[in-house]
C-alpha positions in Angstrom: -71.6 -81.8 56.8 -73.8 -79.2 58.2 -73.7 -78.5 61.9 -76.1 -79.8 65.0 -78.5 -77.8 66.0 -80.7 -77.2 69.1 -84.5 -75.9 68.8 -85.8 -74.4 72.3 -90.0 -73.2 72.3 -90.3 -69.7 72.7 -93.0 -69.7 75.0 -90.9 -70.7 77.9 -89.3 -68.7 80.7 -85.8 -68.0 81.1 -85.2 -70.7 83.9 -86.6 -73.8 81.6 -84.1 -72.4 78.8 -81.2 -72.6 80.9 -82.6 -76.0 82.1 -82.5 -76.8 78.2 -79.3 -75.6 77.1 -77.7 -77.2 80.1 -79.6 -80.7 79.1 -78.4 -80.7 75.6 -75.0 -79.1 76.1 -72.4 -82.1 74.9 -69.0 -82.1 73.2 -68.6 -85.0 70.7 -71.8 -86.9 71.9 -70.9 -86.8 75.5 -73.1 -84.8 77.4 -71.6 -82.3 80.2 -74.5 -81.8 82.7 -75.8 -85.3 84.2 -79.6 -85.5 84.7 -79.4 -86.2 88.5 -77.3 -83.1 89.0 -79.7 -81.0 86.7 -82.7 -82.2 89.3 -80.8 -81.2 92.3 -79.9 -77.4 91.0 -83.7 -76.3 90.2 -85.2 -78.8 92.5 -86.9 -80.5 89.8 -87.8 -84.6 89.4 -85.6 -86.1 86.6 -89.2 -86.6 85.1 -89.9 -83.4 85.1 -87.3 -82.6 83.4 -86.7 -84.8 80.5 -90.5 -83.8 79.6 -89.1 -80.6 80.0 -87.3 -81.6 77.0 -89.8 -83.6 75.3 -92.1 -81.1 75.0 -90.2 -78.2 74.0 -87.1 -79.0 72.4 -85.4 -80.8 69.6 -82.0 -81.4 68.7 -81.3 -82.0 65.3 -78.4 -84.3 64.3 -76.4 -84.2 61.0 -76.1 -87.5 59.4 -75.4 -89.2 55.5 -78.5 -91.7 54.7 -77.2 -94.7 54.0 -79.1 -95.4 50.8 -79.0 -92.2 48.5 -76.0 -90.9 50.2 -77.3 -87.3 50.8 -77.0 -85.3 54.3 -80.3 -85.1 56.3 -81.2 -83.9 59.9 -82.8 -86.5 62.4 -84.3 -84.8 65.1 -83.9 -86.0 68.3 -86.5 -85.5 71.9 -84.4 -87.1 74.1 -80.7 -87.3 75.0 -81.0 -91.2 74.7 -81.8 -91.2 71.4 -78.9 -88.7 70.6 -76.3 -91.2 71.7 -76.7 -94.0 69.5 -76.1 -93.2 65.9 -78.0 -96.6 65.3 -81.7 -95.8 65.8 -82.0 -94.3 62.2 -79.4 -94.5 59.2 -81.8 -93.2 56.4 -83.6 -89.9 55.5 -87.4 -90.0 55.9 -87.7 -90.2 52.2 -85.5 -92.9 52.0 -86.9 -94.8 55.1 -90.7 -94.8 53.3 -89.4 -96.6 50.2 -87.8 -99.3 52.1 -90.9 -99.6 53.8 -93.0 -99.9 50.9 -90.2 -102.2 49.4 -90.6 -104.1 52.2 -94.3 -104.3 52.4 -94.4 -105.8 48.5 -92.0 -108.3 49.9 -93.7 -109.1 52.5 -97.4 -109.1 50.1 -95.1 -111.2 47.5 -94.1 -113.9 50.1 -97.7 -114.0 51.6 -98.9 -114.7 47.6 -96.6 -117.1 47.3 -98.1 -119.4 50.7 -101.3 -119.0 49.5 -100.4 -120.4 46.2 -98.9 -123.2 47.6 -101.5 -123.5 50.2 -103.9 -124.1 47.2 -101.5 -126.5 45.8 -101.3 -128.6 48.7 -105.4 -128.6 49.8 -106.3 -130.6 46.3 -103.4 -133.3 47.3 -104.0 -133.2 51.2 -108.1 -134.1 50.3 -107.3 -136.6 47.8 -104.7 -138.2 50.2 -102.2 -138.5 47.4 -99.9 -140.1 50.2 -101.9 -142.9 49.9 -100.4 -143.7 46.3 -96.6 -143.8 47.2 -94.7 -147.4 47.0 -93.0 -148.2 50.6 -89.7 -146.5 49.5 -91.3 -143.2 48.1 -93.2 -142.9 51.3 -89.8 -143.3 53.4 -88.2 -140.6 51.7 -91.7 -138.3 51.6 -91.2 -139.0 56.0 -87.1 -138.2 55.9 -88.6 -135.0 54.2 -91.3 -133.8 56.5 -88.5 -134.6 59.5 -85.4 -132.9 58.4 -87.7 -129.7 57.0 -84.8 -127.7 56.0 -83.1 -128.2 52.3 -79.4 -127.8 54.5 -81.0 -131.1 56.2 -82.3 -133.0 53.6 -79.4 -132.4 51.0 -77.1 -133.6 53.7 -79.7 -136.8 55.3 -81.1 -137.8 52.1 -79.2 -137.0 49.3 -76.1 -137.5 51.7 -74.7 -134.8 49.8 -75.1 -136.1 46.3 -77.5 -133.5 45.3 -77.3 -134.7 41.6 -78.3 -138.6 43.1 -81.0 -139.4 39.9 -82.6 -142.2 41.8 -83.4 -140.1 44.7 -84.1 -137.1 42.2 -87.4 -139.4 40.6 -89.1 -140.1 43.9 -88.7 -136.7 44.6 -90.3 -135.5 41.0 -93.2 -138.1 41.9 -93.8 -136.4 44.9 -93.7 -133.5 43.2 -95.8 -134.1 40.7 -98.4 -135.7 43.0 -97.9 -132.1 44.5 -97.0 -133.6 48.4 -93.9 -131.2 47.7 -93.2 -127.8 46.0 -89.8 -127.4 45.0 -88.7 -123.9 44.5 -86.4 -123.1 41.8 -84.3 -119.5 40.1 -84.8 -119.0 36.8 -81.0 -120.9 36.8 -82.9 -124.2 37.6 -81.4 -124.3 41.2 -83.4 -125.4 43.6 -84.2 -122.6 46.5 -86.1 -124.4 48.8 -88.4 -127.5 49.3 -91.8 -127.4 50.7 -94.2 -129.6 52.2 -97.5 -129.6 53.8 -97.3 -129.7 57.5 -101.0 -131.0 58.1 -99.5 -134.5 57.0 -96.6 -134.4 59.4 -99.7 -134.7 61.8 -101.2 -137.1 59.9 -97.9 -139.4 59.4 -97.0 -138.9 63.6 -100.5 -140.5 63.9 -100.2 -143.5 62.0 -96.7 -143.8 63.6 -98.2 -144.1 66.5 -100.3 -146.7 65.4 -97.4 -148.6 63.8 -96.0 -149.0 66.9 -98.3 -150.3 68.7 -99.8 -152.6 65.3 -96.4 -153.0 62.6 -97.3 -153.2 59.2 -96.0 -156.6 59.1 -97.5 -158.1 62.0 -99.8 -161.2 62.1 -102.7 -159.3 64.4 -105.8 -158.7 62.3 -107.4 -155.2 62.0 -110.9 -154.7 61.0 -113.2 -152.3 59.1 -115.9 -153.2 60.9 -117.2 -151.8 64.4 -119.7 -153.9 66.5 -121.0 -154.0 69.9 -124.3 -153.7 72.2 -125.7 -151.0 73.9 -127.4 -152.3 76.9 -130.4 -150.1 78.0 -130.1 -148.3 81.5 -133.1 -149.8 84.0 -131.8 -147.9 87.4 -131.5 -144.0 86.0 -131.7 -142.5 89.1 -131.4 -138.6 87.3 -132.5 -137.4 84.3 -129.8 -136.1 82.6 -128.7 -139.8 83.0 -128.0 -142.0 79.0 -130.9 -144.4 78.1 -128.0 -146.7 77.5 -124.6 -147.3 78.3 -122.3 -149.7 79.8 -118.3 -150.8 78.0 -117.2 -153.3 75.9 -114.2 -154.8 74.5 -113.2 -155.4 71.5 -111.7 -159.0 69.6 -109.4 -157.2 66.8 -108.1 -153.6 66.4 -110.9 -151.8 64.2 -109.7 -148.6 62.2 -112.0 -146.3 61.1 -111.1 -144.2 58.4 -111.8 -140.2 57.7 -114.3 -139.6 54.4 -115.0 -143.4 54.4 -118.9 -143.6 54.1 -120.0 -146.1 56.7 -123.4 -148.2 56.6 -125.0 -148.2 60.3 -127.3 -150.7 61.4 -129.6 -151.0 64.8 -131.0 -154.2 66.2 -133.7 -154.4 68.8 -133.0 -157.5 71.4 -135.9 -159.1 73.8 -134.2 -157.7 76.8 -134.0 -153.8 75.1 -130.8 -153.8 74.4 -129.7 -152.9 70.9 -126.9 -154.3 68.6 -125.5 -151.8 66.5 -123.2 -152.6 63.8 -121.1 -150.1 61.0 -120.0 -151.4 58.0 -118.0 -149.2 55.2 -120.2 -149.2 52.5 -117.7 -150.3 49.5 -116.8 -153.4 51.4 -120.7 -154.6 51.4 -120.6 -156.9 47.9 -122.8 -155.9 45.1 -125.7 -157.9 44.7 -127.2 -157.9 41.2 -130.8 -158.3 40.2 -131.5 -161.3 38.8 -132.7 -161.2 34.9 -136.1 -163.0 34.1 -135.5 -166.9 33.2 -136.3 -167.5 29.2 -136.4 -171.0 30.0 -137.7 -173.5 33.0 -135.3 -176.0 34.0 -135.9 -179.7 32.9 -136.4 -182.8 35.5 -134.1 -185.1 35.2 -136.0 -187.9 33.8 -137.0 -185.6 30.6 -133.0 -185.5 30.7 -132.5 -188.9 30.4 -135.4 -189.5 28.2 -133.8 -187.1 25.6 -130.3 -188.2 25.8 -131.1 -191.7 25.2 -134.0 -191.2 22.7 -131.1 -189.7 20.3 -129.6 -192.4 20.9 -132.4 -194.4 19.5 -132.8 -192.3 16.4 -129.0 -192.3 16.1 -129.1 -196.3 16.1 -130.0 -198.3 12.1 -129.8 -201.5 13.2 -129.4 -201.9 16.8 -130.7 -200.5 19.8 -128.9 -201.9 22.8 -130.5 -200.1 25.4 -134.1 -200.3 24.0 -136.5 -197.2 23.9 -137.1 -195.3 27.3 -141.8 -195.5 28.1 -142.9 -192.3 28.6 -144.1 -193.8 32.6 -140.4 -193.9 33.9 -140.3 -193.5 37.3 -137.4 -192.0 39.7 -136.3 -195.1 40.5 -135.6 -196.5 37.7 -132.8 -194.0 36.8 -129.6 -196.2 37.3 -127.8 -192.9 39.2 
């Protein structure tokens, strides 16, 4: 290996060169001439002089890059620096392509979330949650709550990673793309993704399914209703028109991208009843075709039924022939 060298400016007087030789003078890394002691011979800050040093010296250290193996000079401002052989362990040349490697590393794993970030928008919109039987959803929560692949292989597979019944809810949920499973090109899986806007999602209900379980008796409803009773005492301007509380008889749940009909009610006394109603719950009412044919009275009924009767009758006709002047109340029912 090629030996250390020092580089002093030549546009400095003799005093700051002996300042400079002294500050860099070291055997084996350790430096002879402390800093403090420097300051107190020439009467000079211990700022003073490490810019001293800064400024118009280098000191070049020998060292092998790491990577291609070849001898290269690292040149060193400070005495700091020239202590630690740990700051840099590759040759500038070296030290760009690992950067650059790094940088289409970095551009390859930033790819790879938007991918999957486009993956999980279609399913997060459509709510493809929403389509999982009890014990697929379970399993879609332990995964969003153990996050890592360590944790669920161990919580959920309880280490039986081959487990097939486990295996087809979590190919569902693939499929339904609320998971990305990463893969080599060996098949084994790298990782397990998921989208972390449902964890939010999921914590809310949660919430709501401890206050309301899914199996409880209490009824929720789809449809909001109450009054809003007009303000007669505004005493400023910026004050509502209308406001007041109320309290609800059941739990009502809105839901997100549900298109609600709204409807407003005048009362005598001002006040308005307001009223929203999701819009695929209202039943269909169809329009009612044109009628071919009026409906009969039923005493042209009866005259029908038994005038066939008559005609149907040779010989006998045992409950005679109906006169066209039959009143109501003659019908025996």
């Amino acid at each position: 290996m090629g030996e250390n060298h020092l580089n002093i400016s030549e546009d400095i007087d003799a005093i700051s060169r002996e300042i400079l030789d002294k500050y860099w003078l070291n055997e084996n890394g350790e430096f002879i001439h402390k800093v403090n002691n420097l300051s107190k011979e020439y009467n000079l800050t211990s700022f003073k002089i490490t810019e001293l040093a800064k400024n118009h010296s280098s000191y070049f250290k020998s060292k092998i890059c790491e990577r291609c193996r070849i001898e290269y000079f690292e040149k060193i401002e400070t005495r700091g620096k020239l202590k630690g052989d740990f700051w840099n362990v590759l040759c500038e040349n070296c030290e760009q392509i690992q950067k650059e490697e790094q940088k289409k590393i970095n551009d390859e794993k930033q790819n790879q979330i938007n991918n999957r970030l486009s993956i999980f928008n279609k399913s997060f919109y459509e709510k493809n949650w929403e389509k999982l039987n009890q014990n697929e959803f379970e399993i879609y929560e332990k995964i969003i709550a153990n996050k890592t692949l360590k944790n669920i292989k161990q919580n959920i597979f309880k280490n039986d990673f081959y487990c097939q019944s486990t295996w087809s809810v979590f190919n569902k949920l693939e499929q339904l793309n609320l998971i990305i499973i990463e893969r080599d090109s060996y098949k084994t899986v790298l990782n397990i993704y998921f989208d972390e806007r449902v964890e939010n999602i999921i914590s809310r209900n949660n919430r709501i399914e401890n206050i309301i379980p899914r199996n409880s008796t209490i009824e929720i409803k789809d449809t909001l209703s109450f009054s809003l009773s007009k303000k007669l005492n505004k005493t400023k301007q910026n004050q509502p028109d209308y406001s007041g509380t109320f309290i609800l008889k059941n739990d009502v749940v809105l839901k997100a991208g549900v298109k609600y009909l709204y409807g407003g009610w005048s009362q005598t006394d001002d006040s308005i009843n307001l009223k929203f109603t999701p819009l695929g719950s209202i039943p269909y009412k169809p329009i009612q075709s044109e009628i071919e044919n009026e409906p009969k009275l039923v005493e042209d009924i009866l005259k029908d039924f038994f005038n066939v009767l008559v005609d149907n009758e040779i010989n006998q006709n045992p409950f005679g022939s109906l006169n066209d002047d039959l009143e109501d109340s003659d019908v025996p029912f």
